[in-house]
Each structure stands twice: as structure tokens, then as C-alpha cells.
C-alpha positions as CSV (number, residue, x, y, z in Angstrom):
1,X,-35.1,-36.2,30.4
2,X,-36.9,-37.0,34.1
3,X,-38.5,-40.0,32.7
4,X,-34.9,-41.3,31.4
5,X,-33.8,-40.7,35.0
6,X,-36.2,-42.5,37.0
7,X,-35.4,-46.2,36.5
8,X,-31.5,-44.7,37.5
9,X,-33.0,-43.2,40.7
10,X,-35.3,-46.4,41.7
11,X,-32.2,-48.6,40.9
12,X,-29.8,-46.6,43.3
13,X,-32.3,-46.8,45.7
14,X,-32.8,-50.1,45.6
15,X,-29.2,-50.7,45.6
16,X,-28.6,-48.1,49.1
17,X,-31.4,-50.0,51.3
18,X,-29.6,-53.3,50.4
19,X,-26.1,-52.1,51.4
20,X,-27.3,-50.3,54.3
21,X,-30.4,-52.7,55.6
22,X,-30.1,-55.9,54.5
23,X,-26.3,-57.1,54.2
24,X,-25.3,-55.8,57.8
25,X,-28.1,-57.9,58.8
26,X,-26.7,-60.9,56.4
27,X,-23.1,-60.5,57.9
28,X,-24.6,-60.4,61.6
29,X,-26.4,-64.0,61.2
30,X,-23.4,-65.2,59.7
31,X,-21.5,-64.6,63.1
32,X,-23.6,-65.4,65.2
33,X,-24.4,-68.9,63.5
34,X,-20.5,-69.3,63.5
35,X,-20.8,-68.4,67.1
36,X,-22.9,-70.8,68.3
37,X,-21.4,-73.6,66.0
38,X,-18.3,-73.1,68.6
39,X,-20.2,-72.8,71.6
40,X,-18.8,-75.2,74.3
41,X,-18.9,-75.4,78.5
42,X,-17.3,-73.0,80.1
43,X,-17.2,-70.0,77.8
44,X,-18.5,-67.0,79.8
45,X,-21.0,-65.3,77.7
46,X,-23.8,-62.5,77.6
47,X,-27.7,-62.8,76.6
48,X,-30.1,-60.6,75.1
49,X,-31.4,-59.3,78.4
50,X,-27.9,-58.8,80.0
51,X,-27.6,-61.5,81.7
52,X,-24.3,-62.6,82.0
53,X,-23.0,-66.2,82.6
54,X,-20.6,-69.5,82.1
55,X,-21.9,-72.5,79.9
56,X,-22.2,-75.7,81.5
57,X,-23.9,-77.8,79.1
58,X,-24.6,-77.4,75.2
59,X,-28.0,-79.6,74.7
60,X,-29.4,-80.7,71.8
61,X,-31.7,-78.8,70.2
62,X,-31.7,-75.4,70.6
63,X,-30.9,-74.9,74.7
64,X,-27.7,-74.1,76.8
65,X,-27.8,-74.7,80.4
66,X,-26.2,-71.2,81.7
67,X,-24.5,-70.9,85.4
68,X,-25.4,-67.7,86.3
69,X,-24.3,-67.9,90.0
70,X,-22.7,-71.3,92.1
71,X,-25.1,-74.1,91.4
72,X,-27.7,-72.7,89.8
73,X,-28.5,-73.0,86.3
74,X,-30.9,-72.0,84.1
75,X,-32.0,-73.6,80.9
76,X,-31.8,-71.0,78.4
77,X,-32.2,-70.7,74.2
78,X,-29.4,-70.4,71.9
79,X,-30.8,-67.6,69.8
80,X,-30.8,-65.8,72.8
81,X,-26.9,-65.5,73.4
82,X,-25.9,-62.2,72.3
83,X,-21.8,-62.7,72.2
84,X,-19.3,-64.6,74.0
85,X,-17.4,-62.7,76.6
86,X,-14.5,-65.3,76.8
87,X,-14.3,-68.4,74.9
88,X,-14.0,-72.0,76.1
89,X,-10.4,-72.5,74.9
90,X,-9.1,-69.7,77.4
91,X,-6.7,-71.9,80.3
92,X,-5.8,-70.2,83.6
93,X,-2.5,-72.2,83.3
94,X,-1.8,-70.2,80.1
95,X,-3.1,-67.2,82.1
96,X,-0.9,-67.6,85.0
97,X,2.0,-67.9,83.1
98,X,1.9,-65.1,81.6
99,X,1.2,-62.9,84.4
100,X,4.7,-65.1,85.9
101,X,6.8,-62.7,83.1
């Protein structure tokens, strides 16, 4: 009766490391490659090392130049961006009308 039950066993725990190791993983690329598809200047966003700044440029390749305090920049890679703190599309107009209510 074990040996009718083993191929079960094997293919249940195949199935759990999938659902718990690899498509988290799967659905955390996804957003981030969707992230950096919408990166543009002037979103304020945070790195893998903390540190926390406003895009200024999007270069080719695979670098953003970062303003991580007034007038200075550092040159920085995209896989390194760990989320977006505000997006780009955020206006202080819109902002300051709201607050106006």
C-alpha cells in the first residue's frame, strides 16, 4: 500500500515547493519588470540598500541617474530599484487642491 503512495507523496511535494518557492518569485519579477517599464523622472523611489531618492534621467540600457540630495546624482542600475515611493504622474497642483477642500 506504501509503494502505491509514494508517487502521491513526491507529486504533492513537488506541487507545495512550486506554490510556495517558485510562483511568489514568478509574480515578484512580473512587478517589478512592470515597474521599471513605467519608470520616468521624477518619481521618488527606494533601492536595495535604502537609499532613497528622485529620478532625474532614465538612460538607455540598464542605468537611472538618481538625485539623492540637491545637485548631486548618482548613476545607479535599474535592477537595483526596490519600489517606487511616489510615481512620476503625482502633480502638486492636484495636491494643493485637494488640501484647498
Amino acid at each position: 500500500m506504501s509503494g502505491l503512495l509514494l508517487p502521491i507523496y513526491i507529486i504533492i511535494f513537488i506541487g507545495l515547493i512550486y506554490l510556495v518557492g517558485v510562483r511568489p518569485q514568478q509574480k515578484r519579477r512580473k512587478e517589478l519588470e512592470a515597474i521599471m517599464s513605467r519608470l520616468q523622472p521624477g518619481a521618488e523611489i527606494v533601492t536595495v540598500a535604502g537609499i532613497y531618492g528622485t529620478v532625474t534621467e532614465v538612460e538607455e540600457g540598464d542605468t537611472v541617474l538618481l538625485e539623492v540630495a540637491e545637485d548631486i546624482d548618482i548613476r545607479i542600475a535599474k535592477a537595483a530599484i526596490a519600489r517606487v515611493v511616489t510615481p512620476a504622474t503625482v502633480d502638486d497642483d492636484t495636491l494643493s487642491a485637494d488640501t484647498d477642500d
